[in-house]
N, C-alpha and C positions, 0 to 999 in steps of 0.2 A: 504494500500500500504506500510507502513512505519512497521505493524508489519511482511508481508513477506518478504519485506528486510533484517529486523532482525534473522527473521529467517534463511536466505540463508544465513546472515553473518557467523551466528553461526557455521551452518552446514559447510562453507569453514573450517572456524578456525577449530573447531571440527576434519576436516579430515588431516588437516596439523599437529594437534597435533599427531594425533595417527601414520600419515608417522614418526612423527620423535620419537618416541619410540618404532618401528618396527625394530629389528636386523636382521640385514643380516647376514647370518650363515658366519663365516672364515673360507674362503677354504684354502686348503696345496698342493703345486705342488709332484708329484714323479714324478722319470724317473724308468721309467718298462722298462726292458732289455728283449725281447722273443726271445729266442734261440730256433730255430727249430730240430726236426731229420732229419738225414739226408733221404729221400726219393726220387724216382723217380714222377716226375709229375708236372703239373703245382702248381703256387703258391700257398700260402693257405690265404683265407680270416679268417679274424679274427675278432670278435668282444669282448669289453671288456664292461662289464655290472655290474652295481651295481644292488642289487637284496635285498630283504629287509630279516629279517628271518628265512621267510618261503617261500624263493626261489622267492619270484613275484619280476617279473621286475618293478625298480624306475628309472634307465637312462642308457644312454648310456653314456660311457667314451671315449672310441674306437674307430674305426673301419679301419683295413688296408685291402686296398680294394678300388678302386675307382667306380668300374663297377655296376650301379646299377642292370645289368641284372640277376648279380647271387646274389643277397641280398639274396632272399628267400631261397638259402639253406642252408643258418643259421636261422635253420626252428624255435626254439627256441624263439631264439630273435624276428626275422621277423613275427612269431605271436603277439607278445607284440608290435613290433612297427608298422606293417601295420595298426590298428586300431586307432594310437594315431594321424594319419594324420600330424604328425607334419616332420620339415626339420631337418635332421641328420647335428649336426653342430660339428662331433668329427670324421669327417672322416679326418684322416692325411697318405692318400698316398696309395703307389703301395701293393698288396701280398708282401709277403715273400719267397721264395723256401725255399727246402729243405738243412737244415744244414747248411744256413743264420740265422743273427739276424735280430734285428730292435728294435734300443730306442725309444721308444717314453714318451713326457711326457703327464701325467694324473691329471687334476683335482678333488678332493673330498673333499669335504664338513664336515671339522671335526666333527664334530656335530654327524657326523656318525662313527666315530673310536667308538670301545668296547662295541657298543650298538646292535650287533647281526647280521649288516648287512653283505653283501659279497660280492664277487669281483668274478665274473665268464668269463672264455675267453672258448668262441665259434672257434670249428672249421672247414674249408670246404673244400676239394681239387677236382678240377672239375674228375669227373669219377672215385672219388675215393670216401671214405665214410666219413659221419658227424661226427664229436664228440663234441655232446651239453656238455659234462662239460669235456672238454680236460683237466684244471685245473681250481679249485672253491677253496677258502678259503673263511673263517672268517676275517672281516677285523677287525681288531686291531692296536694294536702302536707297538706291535712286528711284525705280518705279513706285516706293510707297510715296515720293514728294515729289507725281509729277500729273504731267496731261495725257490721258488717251484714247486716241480715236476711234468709234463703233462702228460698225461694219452694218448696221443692222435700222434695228431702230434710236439705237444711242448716238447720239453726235459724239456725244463724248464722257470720260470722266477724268473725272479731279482726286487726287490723293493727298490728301495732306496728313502728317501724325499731331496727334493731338500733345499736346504740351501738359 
């Protein structure tokens, strides 16, 4: 009795040890500025996606958009996250229209600057067409404080870190 005591002590101590030499990565706020074109149509859902690489989806940052009915036509994304079961916890708010913005701020994980990963914005206008890489960069320490062009329905975005 007295040596699986010791033992269970151990194995406590042991797991308290290793919680406290386990680092938690230092996350960095920005605020993304997404300037739309100007368009006729309803608003456009967006999602913002960190992506590792080689393009595979690691999270969600994003999503404007509150309606889960049209998630899946950020077909993209919505393949990577209908399988992870899990609850989207970066949904901040309404679409966008056409030749409106919207600040929003984003969470990342330095740990991930200049190591290859990327930043990709998904995007969907009902009756109108997808564009899976509206704008995708290389995330870096330059591309977090800078400007970039959308391919899609975005004119563009803005990256600044928050202070």
């Amino acid at each position: 009795m007295k040596l699986k005591l010791v033992t269970i002590t151990i194995a406590i101590v042991g797991l308290f040890t290793l919680a406290a030499f386990t680092t938690v990565p230092k996350t960095s706020q920005y605020k993304c500025m997404i300037q739309l074109k100007n368009y006729e149509g309803e608003g456009a859902y967006i999602v913002v996606s960190l992506l590792d690489s080689k393009g595979n989806y690691i999270e969600t940052l994003n999503v404007l958009g509150d309606d889960p009915e049209w998630y899946h036509d950020l077909t993209k994304w919505w393949g990577y996250f209908e399988n992870k079961n899990s609850k989207i916890d970066a949904i901040t708010g309404a679409t966008i229209s056409g030749g409106q913005r919207a600040i929003k701020v984003i969470k990342i994980d330095d740990d991930k600057l200049d190591k290859g990963y990327k930043i990709r914005f998904e995007t969907a206008v009902e009756d109108q067409k997808y564009v899976a890489d509206d704008v995708t960069f290389e995330l870096t320490s330059e591309s977090v404080n800078s400007k970039v062009d959308g391919t899609g329905y975005i004119r563009y975005i803005r990256m600044l870190p928050q202070k």
